[in-house]
C-alpha positions in Angstrom: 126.0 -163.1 -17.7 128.6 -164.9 -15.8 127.6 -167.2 -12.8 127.7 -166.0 -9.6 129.9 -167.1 -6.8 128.2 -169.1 -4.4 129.0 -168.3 -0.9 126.6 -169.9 1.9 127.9 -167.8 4.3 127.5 -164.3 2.6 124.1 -162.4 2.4 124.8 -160.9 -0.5 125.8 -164.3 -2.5 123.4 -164.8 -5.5 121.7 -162.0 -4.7 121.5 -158.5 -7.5 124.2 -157.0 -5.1 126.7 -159.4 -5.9 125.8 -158.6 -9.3 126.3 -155.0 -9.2 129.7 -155.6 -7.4 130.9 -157.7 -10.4 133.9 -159.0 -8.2 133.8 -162.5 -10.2 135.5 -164.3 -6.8 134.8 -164.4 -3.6 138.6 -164.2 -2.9 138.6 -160.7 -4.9 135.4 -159.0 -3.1 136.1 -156.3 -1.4 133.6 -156.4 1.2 133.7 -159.9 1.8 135.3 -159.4 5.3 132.2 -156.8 6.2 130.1 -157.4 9.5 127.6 -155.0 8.3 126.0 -156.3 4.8 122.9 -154.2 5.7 124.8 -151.0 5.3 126.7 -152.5 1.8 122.9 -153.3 0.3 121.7 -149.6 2.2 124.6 -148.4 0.0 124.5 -150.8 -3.2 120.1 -149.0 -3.0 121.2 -145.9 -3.0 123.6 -145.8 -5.7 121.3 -147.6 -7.8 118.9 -144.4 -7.6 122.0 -142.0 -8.5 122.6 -143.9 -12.1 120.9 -142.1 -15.3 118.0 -144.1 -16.2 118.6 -147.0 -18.2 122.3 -147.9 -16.5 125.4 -147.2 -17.6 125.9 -150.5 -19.2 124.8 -149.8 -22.4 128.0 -147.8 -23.2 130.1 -150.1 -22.9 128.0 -152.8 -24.4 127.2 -151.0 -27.2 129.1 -152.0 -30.7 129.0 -147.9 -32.1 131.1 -145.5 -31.1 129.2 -143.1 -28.4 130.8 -139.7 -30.3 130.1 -139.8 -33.7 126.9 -137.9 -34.2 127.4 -139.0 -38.0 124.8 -141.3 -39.3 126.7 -144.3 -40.3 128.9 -144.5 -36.7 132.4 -146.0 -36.4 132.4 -149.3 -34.8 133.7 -149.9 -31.4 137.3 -150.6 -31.4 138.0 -149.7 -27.9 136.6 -148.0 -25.0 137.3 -144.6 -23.4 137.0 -144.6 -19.6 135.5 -141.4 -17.5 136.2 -141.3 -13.6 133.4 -140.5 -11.6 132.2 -139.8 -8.3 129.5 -138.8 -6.0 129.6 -137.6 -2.2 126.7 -139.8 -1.4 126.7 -142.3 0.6 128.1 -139.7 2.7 130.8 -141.0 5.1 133.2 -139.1 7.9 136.7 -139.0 7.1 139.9 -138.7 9.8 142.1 -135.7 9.3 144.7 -133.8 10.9 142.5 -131.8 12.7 139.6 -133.9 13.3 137.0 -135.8 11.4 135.1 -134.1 8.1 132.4 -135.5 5.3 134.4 -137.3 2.8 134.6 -135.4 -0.3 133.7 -139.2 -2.7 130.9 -141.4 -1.4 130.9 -143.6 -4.5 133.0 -143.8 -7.5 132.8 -145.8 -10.6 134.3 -146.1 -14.5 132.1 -145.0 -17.2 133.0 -147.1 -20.0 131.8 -145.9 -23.4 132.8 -147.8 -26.8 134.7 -145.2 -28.9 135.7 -145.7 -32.8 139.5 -145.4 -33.6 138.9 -141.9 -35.1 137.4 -140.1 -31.9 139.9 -141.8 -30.2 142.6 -140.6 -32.2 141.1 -137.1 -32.3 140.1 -137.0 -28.4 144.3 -137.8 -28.1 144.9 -134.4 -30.4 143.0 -132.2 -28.4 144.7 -133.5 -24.8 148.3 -133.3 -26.4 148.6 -130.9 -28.8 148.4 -128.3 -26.3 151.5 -129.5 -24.8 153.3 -130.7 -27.8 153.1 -127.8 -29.8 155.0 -125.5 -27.4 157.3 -128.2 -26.1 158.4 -127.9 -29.8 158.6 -124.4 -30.4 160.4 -124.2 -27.4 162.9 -126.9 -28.8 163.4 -125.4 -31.9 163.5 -121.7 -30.2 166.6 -123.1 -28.0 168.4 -124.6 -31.0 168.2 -121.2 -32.6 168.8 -119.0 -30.1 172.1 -120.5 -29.4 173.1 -119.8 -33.2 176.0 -117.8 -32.9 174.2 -115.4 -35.6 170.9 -115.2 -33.3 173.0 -115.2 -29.6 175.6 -112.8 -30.3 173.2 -109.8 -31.4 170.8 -110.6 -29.0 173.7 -110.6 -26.3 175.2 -107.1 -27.4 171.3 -105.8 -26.3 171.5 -107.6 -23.1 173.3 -110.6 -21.5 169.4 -112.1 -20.4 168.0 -111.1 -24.2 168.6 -115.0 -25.2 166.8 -116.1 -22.0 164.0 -114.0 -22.9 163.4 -114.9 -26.9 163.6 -118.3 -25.4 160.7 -117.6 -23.3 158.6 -115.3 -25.9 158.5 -117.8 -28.6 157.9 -120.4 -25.8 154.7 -118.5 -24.8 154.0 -117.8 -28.2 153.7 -122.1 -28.8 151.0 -122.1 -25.6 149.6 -119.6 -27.5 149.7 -121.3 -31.1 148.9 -124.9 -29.6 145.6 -123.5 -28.0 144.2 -121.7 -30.8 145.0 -124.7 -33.0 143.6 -126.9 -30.6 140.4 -125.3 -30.4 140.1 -124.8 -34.0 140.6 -128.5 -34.6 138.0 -129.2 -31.9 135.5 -126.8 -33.9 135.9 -128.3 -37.0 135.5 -131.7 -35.3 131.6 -130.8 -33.5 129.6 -131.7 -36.5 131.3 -134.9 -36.8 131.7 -136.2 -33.4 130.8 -134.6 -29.5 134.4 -133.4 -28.4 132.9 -132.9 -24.7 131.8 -136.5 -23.2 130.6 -133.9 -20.4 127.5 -133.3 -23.1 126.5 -136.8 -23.7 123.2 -137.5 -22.8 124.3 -140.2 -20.0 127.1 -138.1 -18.7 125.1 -135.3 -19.0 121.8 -136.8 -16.7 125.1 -138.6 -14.4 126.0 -134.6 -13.5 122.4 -133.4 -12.7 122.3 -136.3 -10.5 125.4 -135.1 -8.4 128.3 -137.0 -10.4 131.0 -135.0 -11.4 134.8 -136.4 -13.2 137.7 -137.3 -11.0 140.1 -135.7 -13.5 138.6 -132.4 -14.0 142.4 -130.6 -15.0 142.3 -132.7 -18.0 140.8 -131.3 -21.7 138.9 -134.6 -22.4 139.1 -135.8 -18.6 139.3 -139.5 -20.9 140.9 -142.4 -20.2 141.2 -145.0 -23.1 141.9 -148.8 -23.3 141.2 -151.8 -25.6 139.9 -153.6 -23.4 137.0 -153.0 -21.3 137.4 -153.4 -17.2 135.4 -156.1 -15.9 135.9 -156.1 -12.2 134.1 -153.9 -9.7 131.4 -151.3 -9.1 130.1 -150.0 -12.8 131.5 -152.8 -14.9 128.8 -155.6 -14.9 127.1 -156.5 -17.5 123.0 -154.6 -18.4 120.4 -155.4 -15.7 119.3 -158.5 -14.9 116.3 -160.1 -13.4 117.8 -160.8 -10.1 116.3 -160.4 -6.9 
């Protein structure tokens, strides 16, 4: 693990909260200007509780991918990142009308090592629903403005064009979903296609977390290399007091 700042005139310096932190610098701590450390170590206690049991370390730090279920797992080649949050600590927030409980009390990236095929096949499954249709769509355009597609299509109705355009259009959402799915069927025995159902995520949601970008199909980030500043990135627990 990598030495800890020393700062005489922080409480927190050399202590397991500037651990869990993980800012590296003094200069780069975000709470370094604080007059209430009490409240940051109240905070740094509680969210300590919310984590699944063992951290969330280890998936990150591990060299196999977390989503092949196979028995011989791919080996890490990168790391796909999950948002989450939890309302706890809870904190008032300023509005236009007032004050309300802020919506995110905490929020941290789950890191978890991931093998260049999930990766690739975690990147089918968010695109291809918008690729396929964006291509039908394309090609639809090209030949609806065929003289021998337009005109016949125009002598039924000036809008007639529009509207093919728009049917085969639908039809590609249509055709990108069903292949998407099927694809992500074929890929279950092989791999877990929802990181909402791995075991850590899974004990992070009965624990209050939920994902900051719920809208997406994987809700996954991915990078090659891993972040290493801030709340959730430090390295597995250590025996600091």
């Amino acid at each position: 693990m990598e030495k800890l700042p020393v700062n005489p005139n922080c409480e927190l310096s050399g202590t397991k909260y500037c651990a869990m932190l993980n800012m590296h610098t003094c200069a780069a701590c975000t709470v370094r200007d604080s007059e209430n450390k009490s409240e940051i170590k109240s905070d740094l206690d509680l969210y300590e509780t919310l984590l699944p049991e063992g951290g969330v370390a280890r998936l990150f730090e591990s060299k196999d991918c977390q989503f092949c279920k196979t028995q011989v797992k791919g080996k890490r080649r990168g790391y796909a990142i999950l948002d989450m949050a939890h309302p706890e600590p809870r904190r008032v927030q300023k509005w236009l009308f007032g004050t309300r409980p802020a919506r995110i009390g905490t929020m941290i990236p789950v890191q978890m090592s991931v093998c260049t095929k999930c990766r690739r096949r975690f990147l089918m499954m968010e695109y291809l629903p918008v690729v396929v249709p964006v291509v039908v769509g394309f090609i639809a355009l090209i030949v609806v403005s065929m003289d021998a597609v337009k005109n016949p299509l125009v002598d039924l109705s000036m809008f007639a064009p529009f509207g093919a355009w728009i049917v085969a259009t639908l039809l590609g959402v249509i055709a990108g979903k069903l292949i998407t799915d099927g694809l992500e069927r074929g890929w279950r025995k092989e791999m877990e296609t929802d990181v909402m159902r791995h075991p850590v995520i899974a004990e992070m949601v009965n624990k209050g977390w939920t994902p900051i970008t719920a809208k997406s199909r994987t809700k996954l980030l991915f990078s090659k290399s891993r972040l290493a500043k801030g709340l959730g990135t430090g390295d597995g627990e250590q025996p600091l007091e």
